[in-house]
N, C-alpha and C positions, 0 to 999 in steps of 0.2 A: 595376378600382377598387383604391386603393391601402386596406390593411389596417390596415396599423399600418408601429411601427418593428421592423426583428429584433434587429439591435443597433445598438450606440455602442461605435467604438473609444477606447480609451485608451492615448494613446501611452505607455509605458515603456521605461526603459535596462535591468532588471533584471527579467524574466519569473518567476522563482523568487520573487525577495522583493516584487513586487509581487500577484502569484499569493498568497502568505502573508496580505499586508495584507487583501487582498478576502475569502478566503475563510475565515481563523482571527479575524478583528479586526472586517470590518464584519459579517459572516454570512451571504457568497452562497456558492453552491456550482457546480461545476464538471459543466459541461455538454459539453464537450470537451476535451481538450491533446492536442494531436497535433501532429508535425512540420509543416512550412510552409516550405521554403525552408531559411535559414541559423539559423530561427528558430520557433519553434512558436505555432501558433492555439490562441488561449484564449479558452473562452466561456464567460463563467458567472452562473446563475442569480441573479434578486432572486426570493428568496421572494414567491409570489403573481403573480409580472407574466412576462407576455410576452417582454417585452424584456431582450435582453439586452448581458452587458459586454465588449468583446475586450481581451483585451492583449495588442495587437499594435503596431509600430510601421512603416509601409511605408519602402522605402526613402527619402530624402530629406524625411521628416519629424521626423524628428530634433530641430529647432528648436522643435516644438510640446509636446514634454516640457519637464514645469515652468513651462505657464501656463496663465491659465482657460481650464476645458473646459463646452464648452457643454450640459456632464449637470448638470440642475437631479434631484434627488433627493426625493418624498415622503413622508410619513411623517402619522399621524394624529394625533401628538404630539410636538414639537418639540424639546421640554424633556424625555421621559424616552428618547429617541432619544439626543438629547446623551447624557446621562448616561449610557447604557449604551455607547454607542460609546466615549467620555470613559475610560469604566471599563477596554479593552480597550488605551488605548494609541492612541486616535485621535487628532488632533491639532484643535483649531480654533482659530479665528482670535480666536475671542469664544464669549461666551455668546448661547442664541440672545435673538431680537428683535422684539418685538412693534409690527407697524406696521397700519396701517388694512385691508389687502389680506392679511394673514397673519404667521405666524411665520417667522424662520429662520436659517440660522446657516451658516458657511460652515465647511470643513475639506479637508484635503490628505492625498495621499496619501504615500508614500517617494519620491515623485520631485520632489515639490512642486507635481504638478497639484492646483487649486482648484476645487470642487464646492460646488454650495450644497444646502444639507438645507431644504425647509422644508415647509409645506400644501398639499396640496392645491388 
């Protein structure tokens, strides 16, 4: 039986300044860095959950840095999430957005991959 997810990759150009962004700006932390080839495996924790984030890029994926990634991101509050990420230098696209089904708001990372923050 399947469990859960372990991770989701995210591709990046820059393992050092995207490694920075996750773990000094959004507030995950760092569950492996170790060498990988020409290029090192990063895994790293969200506070509270399971699942985790790589930044890793496989060879010939290359194309998929800098467009939406299909990590939808939770939060129990939408609006003070915003603003404390907001506070650290996050970037978003908007403020978040109150629609019938929930909150939410979308934001990028240093490469210009697109994530959406919302409820639950």
């Amino acid at each position: 039986m399947i469990k859960g997810i372990k991770f989701a990759s995210i591709p990046v150009r820059d393992q050092d300044r995207s490694l920075a962004f996750w773990r000094d700006q959004v507030g995950l932390t760092v569950a492996t860095d170790q060498p990988m080839g020409k290029r090192r495996w990063i895994e790293l924790r969200i506070p509270g959950a399971d699942t985790r984030l790589v930044l890793f890029t496989p060879d010939g994926h290359e194309n998929r840095i800098g467009t939406d990634q299909n990590v939808v991101f939770w939060t129990d509050d939408v609006e003070k999430t915003w603003k404390e990420l907001s506070s650290k230098g996050v970037t978003f696209s908007a403020p978040p957005k109150k629609e019938p089904w929930g909150t939410y708001t979308t934001f990028h990372d240093p490469d210009g991959n697109r994530f959406v923050l919302g409820t639950k």
